[in-house]
C-alpha positions as CSV (number, residue, x, y, z in Angstrom):
1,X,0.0,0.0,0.0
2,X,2.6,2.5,1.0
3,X,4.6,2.6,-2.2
4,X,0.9,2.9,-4.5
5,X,0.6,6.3,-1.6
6,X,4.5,7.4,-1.9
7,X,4.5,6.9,-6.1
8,X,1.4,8.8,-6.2
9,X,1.6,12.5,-8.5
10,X,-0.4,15.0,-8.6
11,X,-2.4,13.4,-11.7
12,X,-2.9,9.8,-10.9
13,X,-3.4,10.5,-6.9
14,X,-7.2,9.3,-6.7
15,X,-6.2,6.2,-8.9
16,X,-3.2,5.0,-6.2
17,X,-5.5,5.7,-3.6
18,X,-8.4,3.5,-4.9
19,X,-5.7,1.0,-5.1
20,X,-4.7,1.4,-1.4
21,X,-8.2,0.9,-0.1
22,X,-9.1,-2.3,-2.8
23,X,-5.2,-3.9,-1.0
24,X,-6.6,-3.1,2.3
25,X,-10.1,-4.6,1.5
26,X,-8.1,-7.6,0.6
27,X,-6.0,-8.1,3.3
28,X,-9.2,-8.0,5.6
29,X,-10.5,-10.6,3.2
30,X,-6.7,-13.2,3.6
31,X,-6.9,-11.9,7.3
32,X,-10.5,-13.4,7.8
33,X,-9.1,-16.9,6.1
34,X,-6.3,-17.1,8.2
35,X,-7.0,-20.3,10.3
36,X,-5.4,-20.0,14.0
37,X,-6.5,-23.5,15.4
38,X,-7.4,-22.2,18.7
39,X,-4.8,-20.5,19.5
40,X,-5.4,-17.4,21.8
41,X,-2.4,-15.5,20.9
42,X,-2.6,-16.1,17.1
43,X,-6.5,-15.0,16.6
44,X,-5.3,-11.8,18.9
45,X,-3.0,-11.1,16.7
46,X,-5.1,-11.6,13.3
47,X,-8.0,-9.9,14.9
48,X,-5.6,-6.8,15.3
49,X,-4.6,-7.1,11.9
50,X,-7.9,-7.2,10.6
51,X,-9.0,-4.0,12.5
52,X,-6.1,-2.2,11.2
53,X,-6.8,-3.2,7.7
54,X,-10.4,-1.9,8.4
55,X,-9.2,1.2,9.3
56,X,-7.1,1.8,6.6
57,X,-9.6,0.9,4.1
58,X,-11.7,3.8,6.1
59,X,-8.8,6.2,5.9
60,X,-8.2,5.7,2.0
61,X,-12.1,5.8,1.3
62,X,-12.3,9.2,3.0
63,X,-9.0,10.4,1.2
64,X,-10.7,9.3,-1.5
65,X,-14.1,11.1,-1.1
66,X,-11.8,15.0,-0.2
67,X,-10.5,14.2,-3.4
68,X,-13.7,13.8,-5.3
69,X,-15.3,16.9,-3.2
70,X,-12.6,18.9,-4.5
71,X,-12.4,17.2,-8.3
72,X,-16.3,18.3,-8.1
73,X,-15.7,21.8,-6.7
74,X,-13.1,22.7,-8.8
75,X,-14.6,22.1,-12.3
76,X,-17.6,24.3,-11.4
């Protein structure tokens, strides 16, 4: 995710960010397969990941939206 955010000009910006937020969708998706057999630590651990993922999927979507406000507001 970080090198679709880092690569990112000024042109292509809301293109690297819907890709940011699709690989963070996913890895809540893997994160969700991930099977832990029981163990405490391990579904701690993937249950962390998953809310991270979650968040960062929230993040990019509202990058994502500031830059459609403004896309929007600056062609009128």
């Amino acid at each position: 995710m970080a090198e679709n955010y880092i690569a990112a000009g000024k042109k292509d910006l809301r293109f690297r960010i819907k890709v940011c937020r699709k690989e963070a969708k996913e890895s809540k998706l893997w994160l969700n397969h991930v099977l832990t057999y029981g163990e405490r630590e391990l579904e701690k651990e993937r249950l962390v990941l998953i809310q991270e993922a979650l968040e960062l999927e929230l993040i990019f979507g509202a990058i994502l939206k500031k830059l459609l406000q403004k896309n929007v507001a600056d062609n009128q």
